[in-house]
OpenMM code with the backbone's topology and positions (N, CA, C; nanometers):
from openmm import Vec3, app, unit

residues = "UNK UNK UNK UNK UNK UNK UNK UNK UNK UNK UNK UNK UNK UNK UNK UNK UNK UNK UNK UNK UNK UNK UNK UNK UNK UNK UNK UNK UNK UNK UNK UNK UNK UNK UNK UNK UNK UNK UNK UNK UNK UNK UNK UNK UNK UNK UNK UNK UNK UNK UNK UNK UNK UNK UNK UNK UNK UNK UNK UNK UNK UNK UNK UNK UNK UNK UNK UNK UNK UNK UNK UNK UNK UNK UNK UNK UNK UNK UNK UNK UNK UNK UNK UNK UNK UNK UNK UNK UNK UNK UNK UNK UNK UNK UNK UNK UNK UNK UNK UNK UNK UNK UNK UNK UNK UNK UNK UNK UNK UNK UNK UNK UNK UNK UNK UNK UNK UNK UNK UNK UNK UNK UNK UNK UNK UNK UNK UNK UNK UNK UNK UNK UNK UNK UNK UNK UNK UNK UNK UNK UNK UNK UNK UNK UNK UNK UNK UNK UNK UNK UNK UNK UNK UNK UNK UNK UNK UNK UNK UNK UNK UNK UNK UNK UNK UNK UNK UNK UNK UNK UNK UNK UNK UNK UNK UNK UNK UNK UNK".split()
positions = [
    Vec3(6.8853, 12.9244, 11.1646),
    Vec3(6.9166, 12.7944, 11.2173),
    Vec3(6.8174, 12.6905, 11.1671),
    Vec3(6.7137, 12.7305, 11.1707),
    Vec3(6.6143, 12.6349, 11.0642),
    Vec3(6.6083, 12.5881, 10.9324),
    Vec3(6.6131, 12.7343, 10.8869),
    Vec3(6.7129, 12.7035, 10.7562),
    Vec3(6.7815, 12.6083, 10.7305),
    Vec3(6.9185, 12.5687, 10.7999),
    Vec3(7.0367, 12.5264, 10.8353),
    Vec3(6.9576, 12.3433, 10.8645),
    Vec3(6.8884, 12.3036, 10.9460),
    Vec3(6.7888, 12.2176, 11.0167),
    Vec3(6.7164, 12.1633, 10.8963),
    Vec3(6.6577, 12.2191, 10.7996),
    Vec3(6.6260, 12.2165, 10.7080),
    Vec3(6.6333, 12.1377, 10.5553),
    Vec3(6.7958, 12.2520, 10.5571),
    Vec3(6.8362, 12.1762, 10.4852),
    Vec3(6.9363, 12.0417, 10.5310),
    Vec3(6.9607, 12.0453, 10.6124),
    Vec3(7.0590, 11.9496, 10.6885),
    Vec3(6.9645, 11.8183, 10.6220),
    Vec3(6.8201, 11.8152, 10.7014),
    Vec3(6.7471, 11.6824, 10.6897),
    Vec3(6.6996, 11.6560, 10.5202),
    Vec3(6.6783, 11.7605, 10.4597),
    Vec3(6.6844, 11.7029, 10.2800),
    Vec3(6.7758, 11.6984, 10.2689),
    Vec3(6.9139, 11.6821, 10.3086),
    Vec3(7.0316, 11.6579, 10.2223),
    Vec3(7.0088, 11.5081, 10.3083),
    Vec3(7.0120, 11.4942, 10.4218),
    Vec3(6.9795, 11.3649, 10.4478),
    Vec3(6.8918, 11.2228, 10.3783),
    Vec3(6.7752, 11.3018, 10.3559),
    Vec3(6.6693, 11.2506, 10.3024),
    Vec3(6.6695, 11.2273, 10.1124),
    Vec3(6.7680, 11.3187, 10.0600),
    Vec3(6.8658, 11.2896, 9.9453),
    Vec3(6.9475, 11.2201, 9.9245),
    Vec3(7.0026, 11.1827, 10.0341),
    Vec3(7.1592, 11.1095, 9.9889),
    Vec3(7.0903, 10.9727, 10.0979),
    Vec3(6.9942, 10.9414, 10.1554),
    Vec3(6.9169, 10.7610, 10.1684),
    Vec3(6.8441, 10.7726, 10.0301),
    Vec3(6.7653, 10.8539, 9.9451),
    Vec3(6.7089, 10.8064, 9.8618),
    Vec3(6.8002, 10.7567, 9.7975),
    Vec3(6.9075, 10.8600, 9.7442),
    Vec3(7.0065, 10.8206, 9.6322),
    Vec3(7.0651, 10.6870, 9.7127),
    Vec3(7.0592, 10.6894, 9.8236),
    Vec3(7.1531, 10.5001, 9.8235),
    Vec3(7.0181, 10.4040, 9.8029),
    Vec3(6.9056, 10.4512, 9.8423),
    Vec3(6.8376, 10.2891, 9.7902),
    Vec3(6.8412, 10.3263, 9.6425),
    Vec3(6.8201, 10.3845, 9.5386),
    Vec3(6.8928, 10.3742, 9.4091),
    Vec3(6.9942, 10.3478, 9.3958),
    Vec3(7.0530, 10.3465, 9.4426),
    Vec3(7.2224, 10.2579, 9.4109),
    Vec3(7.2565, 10.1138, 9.4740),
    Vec3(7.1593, 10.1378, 9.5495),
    Vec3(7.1744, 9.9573, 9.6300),
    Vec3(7.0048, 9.8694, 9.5018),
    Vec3(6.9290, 9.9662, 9.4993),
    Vec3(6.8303, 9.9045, 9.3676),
    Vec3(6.9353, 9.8337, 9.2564),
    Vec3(6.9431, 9.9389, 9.2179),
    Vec3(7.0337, 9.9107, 9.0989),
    Vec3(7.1661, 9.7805, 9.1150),
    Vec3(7.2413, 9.7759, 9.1747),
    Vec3(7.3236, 9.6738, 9.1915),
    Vec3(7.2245, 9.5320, 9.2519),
    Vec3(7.1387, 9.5569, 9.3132),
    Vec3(7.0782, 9.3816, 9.3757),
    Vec3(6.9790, 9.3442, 9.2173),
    Vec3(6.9599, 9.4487, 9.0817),
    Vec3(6.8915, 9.3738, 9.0189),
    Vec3(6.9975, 9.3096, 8.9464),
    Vec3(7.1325, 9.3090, 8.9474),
    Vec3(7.2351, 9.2425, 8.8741),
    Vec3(7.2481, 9.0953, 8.9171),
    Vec3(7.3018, 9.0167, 8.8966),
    Vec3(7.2807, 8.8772, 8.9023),
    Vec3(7.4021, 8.8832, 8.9864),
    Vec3(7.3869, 8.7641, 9.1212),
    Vec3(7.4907, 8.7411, 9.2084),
    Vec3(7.5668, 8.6127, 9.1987),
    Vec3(7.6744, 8.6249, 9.1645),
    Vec3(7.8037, 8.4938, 9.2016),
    Vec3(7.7101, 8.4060, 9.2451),
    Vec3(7.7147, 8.3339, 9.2179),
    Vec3(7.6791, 8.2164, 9.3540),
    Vec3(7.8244, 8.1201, 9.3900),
    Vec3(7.7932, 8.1077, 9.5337),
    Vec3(7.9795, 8.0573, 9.5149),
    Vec3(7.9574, 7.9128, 9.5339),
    Vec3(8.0731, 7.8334, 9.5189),
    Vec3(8.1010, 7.7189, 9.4741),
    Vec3(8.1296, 7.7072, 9.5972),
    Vec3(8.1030, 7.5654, 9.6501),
    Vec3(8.1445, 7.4812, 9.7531),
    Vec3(8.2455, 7.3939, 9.7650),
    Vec3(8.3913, 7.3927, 9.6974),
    Vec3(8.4877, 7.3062, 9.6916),
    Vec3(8.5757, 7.3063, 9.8210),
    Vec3(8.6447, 7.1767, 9.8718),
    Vec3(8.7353, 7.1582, 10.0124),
    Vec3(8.8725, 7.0974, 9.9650),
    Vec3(8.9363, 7.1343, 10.0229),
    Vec3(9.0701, 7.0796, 9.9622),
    Vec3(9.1281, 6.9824, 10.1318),
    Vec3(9.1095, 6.9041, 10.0582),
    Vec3(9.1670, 6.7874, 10.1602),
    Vec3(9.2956, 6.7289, 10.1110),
    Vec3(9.3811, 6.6848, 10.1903),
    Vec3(9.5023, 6.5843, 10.2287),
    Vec3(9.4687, 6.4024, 10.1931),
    Vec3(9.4999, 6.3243, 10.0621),
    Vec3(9.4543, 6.2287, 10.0437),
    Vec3(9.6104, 6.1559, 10.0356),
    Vec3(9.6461, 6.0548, 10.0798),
    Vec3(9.7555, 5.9803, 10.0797),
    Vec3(9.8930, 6.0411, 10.0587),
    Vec3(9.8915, 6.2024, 10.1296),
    Vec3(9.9919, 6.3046, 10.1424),
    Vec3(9.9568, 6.3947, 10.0094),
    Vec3(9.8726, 6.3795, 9.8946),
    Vec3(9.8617, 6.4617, 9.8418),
    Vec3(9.7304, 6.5590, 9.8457),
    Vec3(9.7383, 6.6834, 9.8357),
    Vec3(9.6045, 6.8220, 9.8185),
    Vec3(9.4877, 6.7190, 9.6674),
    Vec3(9.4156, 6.7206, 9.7404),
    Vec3(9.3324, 6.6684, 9.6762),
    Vec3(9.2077, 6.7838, 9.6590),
    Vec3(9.0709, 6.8527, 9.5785),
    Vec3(9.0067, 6.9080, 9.6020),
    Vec3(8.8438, 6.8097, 9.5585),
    Vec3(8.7701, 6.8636, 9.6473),
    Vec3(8.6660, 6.8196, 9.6341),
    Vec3(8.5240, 6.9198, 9.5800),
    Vec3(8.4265, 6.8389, 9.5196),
    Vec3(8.3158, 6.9423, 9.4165),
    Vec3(8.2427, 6.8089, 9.3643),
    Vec3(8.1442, 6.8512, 9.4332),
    Vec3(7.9883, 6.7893, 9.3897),
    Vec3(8.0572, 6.6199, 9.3725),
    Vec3(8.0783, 6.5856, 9.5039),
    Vec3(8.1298, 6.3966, 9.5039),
    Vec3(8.2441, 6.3759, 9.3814),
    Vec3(8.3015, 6.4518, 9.3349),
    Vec3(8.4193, 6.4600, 9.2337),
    Vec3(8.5279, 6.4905, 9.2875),
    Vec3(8.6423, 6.4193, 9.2779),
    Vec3(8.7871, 6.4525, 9.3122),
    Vec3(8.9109, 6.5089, 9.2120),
    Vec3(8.9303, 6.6298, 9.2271),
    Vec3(9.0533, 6.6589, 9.1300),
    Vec3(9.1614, 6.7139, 9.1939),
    Vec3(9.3039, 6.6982, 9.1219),
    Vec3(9.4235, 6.7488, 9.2043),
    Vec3(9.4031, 6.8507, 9.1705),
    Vec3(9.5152, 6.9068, 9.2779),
    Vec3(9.4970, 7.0108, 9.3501),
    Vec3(9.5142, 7.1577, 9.1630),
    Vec3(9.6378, 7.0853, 9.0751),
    Vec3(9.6139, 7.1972, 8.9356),
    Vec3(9.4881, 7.1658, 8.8652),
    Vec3(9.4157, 7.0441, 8.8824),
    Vec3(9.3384, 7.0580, 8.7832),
    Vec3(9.1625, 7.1286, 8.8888),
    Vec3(9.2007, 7.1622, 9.0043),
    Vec3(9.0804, 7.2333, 9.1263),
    Vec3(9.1224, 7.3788, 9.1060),
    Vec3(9.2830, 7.4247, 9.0490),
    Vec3(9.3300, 7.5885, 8.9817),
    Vec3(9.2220, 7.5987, 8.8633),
    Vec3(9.3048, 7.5131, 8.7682),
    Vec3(9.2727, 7.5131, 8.6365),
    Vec3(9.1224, 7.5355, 8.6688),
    Vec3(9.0415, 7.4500, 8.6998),
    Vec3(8.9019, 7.4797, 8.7285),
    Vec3(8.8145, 7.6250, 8.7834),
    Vec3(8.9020, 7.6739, 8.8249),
    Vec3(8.8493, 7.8045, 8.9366),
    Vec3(8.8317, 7.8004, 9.0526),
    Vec3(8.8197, 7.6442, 9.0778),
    Vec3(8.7347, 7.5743, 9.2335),
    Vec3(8.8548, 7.6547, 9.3716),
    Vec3(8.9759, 7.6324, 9.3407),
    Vec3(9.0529, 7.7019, 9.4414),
    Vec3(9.1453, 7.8205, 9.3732),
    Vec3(9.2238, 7.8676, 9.4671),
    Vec3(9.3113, 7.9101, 9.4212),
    Vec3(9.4308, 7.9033, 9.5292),
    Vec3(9.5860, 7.8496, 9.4555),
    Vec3(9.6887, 7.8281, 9.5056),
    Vec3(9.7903, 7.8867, 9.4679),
    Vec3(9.8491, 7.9882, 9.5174),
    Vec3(9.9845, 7.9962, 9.4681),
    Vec3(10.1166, 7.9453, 9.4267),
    Vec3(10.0997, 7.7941, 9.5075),
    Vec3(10.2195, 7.7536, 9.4922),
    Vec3(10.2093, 7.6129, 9.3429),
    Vec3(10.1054, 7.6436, 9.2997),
    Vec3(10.0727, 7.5438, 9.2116),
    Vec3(10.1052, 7.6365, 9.1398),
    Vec3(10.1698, 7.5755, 8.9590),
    Vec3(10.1575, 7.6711, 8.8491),
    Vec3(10.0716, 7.5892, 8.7693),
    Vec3(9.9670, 7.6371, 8.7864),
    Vec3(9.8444, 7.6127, 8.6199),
    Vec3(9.8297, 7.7512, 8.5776),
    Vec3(9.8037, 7.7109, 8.4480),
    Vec3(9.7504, 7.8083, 8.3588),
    Vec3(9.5951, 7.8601, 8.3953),
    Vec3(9.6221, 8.0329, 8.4127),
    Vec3(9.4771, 8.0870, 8.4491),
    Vec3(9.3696, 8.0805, 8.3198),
    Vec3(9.2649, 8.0228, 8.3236),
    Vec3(9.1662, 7.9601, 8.2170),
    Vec3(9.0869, 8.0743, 8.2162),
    Vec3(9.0870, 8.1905, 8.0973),
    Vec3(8.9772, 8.3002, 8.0737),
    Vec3(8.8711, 8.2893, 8.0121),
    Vec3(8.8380, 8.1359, 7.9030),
    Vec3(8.7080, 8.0948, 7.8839),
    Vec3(8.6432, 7.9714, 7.9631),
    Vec3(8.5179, 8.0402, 7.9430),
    Vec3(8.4427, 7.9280, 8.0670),
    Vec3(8.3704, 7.8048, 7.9946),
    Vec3(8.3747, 7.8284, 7.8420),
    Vec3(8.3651, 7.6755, 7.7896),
    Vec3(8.4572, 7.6469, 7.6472),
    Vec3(8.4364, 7.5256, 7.6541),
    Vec3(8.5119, 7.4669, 7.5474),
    Vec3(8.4347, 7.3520, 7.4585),
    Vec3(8.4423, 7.4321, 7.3350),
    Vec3(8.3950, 7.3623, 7.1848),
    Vec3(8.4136, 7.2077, 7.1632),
    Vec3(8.3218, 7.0652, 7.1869),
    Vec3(8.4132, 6.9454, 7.1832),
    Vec3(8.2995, 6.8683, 7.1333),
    Vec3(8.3332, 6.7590, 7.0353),
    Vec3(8.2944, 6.6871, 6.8914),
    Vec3(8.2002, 6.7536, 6.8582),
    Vec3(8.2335, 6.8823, 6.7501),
    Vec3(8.1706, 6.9741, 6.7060),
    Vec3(8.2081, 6.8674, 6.5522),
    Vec3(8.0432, 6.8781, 6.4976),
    Vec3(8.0589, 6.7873, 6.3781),
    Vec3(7.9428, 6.8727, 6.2873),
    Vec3(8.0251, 6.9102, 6.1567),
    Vec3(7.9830, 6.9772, 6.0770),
    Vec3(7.9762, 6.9246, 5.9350),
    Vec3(7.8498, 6.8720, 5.8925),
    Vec3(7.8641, 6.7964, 5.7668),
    Vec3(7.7278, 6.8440, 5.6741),
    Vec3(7.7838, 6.8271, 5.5461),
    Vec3(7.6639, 6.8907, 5.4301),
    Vec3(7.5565, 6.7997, 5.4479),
    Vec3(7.4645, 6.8712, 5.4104),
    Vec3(7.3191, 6.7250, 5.3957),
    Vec3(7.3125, 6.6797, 5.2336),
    Vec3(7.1892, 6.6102, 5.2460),
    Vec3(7.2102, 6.5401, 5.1250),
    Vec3(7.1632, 6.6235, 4.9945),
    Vec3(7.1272, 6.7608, 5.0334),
    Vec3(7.0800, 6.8242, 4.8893),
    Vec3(7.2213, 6.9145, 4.8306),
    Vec3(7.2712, 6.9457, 4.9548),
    Vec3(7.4160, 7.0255, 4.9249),
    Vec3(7.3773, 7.1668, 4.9225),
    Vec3(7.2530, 7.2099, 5.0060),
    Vec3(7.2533, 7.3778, 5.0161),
    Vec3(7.2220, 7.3823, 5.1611),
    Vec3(7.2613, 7.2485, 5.2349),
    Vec3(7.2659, 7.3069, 5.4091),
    Vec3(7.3797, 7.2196, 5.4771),
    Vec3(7.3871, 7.2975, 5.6086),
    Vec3(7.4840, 7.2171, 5.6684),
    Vec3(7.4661, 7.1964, 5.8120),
    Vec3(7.4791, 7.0652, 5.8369),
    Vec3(7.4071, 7.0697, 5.9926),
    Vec3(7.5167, 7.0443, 6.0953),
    Vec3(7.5405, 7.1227, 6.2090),
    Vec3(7.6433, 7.1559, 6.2644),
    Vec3(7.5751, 7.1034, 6.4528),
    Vec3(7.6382, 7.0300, 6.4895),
    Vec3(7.5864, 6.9963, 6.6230),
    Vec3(7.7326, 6.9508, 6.6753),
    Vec3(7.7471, 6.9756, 6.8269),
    Vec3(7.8745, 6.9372, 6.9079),
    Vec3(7.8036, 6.9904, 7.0386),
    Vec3(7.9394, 6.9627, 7.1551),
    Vec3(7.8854, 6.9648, 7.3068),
    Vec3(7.9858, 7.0879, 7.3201),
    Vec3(7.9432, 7.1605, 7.4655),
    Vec3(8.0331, 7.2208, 7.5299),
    Vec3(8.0788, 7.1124, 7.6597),
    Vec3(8.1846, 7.1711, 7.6501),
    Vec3(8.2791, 7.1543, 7.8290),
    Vec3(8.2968, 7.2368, 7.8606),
    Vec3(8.2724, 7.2058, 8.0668),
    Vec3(8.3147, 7.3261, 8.1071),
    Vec3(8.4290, 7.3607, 8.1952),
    Vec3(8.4781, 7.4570, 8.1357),
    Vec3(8.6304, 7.4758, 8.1507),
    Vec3(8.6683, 7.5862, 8.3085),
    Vec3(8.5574, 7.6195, 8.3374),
    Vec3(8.5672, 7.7189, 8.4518),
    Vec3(8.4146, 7.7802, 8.5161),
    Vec3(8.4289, 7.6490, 8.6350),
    Vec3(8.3529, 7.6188, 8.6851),
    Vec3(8.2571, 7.7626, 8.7564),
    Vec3(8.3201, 7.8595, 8.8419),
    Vec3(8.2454, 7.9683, 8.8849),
    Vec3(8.1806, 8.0541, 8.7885),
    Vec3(8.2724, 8.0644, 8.6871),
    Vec3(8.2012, 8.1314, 8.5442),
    Vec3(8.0772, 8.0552, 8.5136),
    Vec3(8.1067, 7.9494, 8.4785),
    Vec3(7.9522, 7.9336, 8.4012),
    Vec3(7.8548, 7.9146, 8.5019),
    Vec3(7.8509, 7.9413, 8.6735),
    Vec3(7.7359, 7.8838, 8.7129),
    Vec3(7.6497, 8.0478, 8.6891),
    Vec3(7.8046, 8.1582, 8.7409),
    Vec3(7.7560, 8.2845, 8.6879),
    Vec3(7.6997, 8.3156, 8.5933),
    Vec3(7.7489, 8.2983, 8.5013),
    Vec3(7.7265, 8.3243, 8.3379),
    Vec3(7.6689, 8.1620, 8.2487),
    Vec3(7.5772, 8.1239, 8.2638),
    Vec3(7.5739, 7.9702, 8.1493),
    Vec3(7.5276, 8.0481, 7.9742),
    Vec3(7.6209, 7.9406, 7.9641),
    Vec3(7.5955, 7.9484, 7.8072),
    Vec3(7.4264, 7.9472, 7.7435),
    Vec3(7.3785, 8.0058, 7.6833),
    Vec3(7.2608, 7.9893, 7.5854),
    Vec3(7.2659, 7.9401, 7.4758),
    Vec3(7.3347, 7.9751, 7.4046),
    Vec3(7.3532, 7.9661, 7.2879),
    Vec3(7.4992, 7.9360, 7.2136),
    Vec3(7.4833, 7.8734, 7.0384),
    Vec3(7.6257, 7.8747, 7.0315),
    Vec3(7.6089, 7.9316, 6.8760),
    Vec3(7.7190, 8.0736, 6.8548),
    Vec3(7.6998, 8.1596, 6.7289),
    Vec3(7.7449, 8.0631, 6.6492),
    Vec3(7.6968, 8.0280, 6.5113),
    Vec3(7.7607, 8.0119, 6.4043),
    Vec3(7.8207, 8.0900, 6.2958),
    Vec3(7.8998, 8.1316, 6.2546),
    Vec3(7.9186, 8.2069, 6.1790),
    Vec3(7.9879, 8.1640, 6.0422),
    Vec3(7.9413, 8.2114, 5.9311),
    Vec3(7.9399, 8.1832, 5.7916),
    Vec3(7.9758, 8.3024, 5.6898),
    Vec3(8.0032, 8.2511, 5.5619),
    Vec3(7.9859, 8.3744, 5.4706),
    Vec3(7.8697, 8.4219, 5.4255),
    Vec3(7.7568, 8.3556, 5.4397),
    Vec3(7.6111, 8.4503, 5.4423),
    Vec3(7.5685, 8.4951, 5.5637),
    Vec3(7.6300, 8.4229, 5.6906),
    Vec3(7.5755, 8.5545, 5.7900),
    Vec3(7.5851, 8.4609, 5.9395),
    Vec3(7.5428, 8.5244, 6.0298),
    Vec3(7.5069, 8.4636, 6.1377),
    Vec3(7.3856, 8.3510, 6.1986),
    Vec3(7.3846, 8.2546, 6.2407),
    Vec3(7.2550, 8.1509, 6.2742),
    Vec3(7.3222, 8.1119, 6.4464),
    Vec3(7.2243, 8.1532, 6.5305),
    Vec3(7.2409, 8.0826, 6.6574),
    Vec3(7.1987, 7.9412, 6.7189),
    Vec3(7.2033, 7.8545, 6.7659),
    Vec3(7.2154, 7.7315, 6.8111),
    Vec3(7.1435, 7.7111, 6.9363),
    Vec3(7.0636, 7.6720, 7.0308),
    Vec3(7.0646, 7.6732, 7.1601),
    Vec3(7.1115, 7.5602, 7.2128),
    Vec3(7.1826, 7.6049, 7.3406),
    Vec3(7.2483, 7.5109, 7.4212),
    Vec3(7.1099, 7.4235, 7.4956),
    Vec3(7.1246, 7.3256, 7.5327),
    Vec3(7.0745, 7.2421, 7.6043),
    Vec3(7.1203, 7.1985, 7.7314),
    Vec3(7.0330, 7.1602, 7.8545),
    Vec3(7.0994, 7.1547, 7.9907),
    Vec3(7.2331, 7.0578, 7.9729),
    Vec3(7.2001, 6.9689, 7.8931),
    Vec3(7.3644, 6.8650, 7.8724),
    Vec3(7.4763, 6.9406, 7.8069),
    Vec3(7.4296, 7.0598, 7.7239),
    Vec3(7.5071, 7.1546, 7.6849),
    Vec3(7.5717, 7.1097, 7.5591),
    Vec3(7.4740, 7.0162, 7.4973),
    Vec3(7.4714, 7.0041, 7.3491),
    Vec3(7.3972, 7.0929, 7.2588),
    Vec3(7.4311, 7.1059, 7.1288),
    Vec3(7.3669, 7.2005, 7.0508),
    Vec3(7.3524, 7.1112, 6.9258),
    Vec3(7.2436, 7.1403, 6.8359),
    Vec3(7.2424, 7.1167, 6.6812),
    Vec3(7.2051, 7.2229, 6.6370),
    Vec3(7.1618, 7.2334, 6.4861),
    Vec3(7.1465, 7.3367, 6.4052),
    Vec3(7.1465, 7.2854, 6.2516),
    Vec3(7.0845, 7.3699, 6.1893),
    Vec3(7.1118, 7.3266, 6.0463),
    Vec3(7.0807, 7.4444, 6.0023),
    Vec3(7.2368, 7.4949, 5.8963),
    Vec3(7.2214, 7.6428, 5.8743),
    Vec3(7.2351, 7.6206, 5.6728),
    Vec3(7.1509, 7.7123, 5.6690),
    Vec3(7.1379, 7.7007, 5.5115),
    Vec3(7.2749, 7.7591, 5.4240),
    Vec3(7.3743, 7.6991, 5.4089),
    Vec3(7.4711, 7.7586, 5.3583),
    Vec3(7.5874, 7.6766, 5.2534),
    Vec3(7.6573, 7.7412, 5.1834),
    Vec3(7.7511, 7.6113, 5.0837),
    Vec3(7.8591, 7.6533, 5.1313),
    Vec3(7.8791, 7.7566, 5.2090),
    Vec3(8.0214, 7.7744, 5.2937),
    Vec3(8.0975, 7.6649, 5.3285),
    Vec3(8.2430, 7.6354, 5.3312),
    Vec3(8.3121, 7.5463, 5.3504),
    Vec3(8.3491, 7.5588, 5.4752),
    Vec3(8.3991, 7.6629, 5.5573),
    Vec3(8.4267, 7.6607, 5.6435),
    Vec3(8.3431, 7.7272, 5.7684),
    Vec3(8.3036, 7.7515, 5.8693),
    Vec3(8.2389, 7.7696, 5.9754),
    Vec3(8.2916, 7.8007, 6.0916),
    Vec3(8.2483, 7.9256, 6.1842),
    Vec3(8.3249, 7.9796, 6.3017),
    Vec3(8.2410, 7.9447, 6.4092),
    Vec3(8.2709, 7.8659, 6.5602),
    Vec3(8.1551, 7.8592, 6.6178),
    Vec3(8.2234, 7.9198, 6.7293),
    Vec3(8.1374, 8.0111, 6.8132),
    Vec3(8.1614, 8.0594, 6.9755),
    Vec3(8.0599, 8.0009, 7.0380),
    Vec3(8.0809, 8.0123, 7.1711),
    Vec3(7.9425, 7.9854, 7.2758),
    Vec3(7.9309, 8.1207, 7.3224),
    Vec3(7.8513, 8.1697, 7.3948),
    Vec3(7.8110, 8.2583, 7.4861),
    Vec3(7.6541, 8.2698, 7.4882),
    Vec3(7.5520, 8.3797, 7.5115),
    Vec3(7.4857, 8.4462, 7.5399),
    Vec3(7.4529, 8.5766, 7.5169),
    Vec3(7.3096, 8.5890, 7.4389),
    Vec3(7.2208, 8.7248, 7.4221),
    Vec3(7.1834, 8.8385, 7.5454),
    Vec3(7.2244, 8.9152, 7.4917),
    Vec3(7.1879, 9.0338, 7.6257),
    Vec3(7.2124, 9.1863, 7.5760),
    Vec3(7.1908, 9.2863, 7.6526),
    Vec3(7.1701, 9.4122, 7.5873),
    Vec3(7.2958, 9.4717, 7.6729),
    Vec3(7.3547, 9.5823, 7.5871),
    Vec3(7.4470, 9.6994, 7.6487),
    Vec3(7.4315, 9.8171, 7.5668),
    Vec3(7.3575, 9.8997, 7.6474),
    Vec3(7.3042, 10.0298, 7.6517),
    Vec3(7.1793, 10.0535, 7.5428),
    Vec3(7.1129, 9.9239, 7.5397),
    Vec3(7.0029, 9.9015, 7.4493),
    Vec3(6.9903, 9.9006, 7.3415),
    Vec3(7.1644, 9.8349, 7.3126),
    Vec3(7.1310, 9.7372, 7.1941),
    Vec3(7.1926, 9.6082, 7.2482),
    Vec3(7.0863, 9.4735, 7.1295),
    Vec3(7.1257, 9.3385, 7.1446),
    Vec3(7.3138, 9.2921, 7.1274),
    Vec3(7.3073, 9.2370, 7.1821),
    Vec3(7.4810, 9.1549, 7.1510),
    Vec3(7.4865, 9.0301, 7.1981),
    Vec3(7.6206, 8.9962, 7.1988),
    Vec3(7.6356, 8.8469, 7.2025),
    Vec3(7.7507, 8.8257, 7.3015),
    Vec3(7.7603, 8.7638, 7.4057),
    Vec3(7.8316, 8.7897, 7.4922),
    Vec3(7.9282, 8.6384, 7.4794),
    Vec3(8.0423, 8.6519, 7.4587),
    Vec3(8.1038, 8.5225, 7.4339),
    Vec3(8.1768, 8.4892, 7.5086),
    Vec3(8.0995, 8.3440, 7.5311),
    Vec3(8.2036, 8.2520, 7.6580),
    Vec3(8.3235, 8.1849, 7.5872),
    Vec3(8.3506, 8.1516, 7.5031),
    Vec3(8.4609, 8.0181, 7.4345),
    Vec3(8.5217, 8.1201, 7.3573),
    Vec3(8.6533, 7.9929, 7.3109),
    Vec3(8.7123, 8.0760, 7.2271),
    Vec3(8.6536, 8.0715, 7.0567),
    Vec3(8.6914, 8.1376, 6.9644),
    Vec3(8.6616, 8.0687, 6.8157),
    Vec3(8.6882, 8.0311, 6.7854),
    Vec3(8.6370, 7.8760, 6.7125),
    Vec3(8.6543, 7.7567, 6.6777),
    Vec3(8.6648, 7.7574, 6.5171),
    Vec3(8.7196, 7.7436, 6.4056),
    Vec3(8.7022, 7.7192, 6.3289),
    Vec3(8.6568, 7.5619, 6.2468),
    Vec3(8.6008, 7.5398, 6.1377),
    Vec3(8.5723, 7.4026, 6.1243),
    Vec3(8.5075, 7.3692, 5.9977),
    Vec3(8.6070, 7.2992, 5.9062),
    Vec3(8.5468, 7.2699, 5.7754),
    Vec3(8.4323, 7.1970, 5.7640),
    Vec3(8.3676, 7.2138, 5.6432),
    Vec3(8.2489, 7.1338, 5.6675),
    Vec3(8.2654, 6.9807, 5.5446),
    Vec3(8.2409, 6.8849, 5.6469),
    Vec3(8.2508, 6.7736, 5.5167),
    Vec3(8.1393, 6.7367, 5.4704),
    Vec3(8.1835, 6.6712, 5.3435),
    Vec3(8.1043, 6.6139, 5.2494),
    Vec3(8.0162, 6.5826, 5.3131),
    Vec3(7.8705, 6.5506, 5.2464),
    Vec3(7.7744, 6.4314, 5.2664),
    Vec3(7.8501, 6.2893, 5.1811),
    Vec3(7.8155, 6.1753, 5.2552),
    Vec3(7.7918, 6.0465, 5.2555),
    Vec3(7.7349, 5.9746, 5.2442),
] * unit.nanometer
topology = app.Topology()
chain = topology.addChain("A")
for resn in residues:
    res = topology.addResidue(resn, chain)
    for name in ("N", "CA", "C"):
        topology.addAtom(name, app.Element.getBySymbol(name[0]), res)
């Protein structure tokens, strides 16, 4: 019966260790933080509200801020979007300097996930960009490539190796002349 007593309390004393390892492990992951949006009634129409900003009720879907069934918007799977992305040769003609903004297209995503960075991609290779809190980027990548691929996302590891975790979609974008 001791035996029994015994083992009863290490299997106990096994299976709390093993949960604070499993509750460790999940609280070092990064948490949602949730969004504070209200959907109010404004001159008979659903109006939603976010940070002193007013949007109807598809463009508070479209956003992430609510969710409605009886609205049809389109569900938005990137959380930013590529906008006056301007890509032009310099004046020697062996670089090209590439700067534009993000928008953000889905609001709970990026407070989760923000962009770092924005990939460039070329026919000699890869050059990253960093985002800025306004969520502008420049760059000047040494290349005579004509055309240019840009994503947004973020550096991070899976299963210990580096990658690139991409928020936007891919942008393609010729590069013009210098002037």
């Amino acid at each position: 019966m001791d035996i029994v007593k015994g083992g009863f309390a290490g299997l106990l004393v096994a299976l709390s260790l093993g949960g604070a390892l499993v509750t460790g492990s999940t609280t070092a992951q990064a948490k949602p933080q949730p969004v504070k949006a209200t959907v109010t009634e404004v001159n008979g129409q659903k109006v939603v509200l976010y940070n002193g900003k007013q949007y109807t009720l598809k463009q508070g879907v479209e956003l992430g801020l609510t969710s409605d069934s009886s609205v049809k918007a389109k569900e938005n799977r990137w959380t930013y979007k590529l906008t006056n992305v301007k890509a032009k040769r310099t004046k020697s003609g062996k670089s090209v300097k590439v700067s534009g903004k993000l928008t953000v297209t889905n609001i709970p995503l990026s407070v989760f996930t923000p962009a770092k960075n924005v990939q460039i991609v070329t026919a000699n290779g890869v050059k990253l960009a960093k985002v800025t809190k306004r969520l502008t980027f420049s760059q000047v990548v040494k290349t005579k490539a004509k055309k240019l691929t840009l994503r947004a996302g973020y550096n991070g590891k899976v299963k210990g190796h580096q990658s690139f975790f991409v928020l936007s979609a891919n942008k393609s974008f010729k590069v013009k002349a210098y002037k």
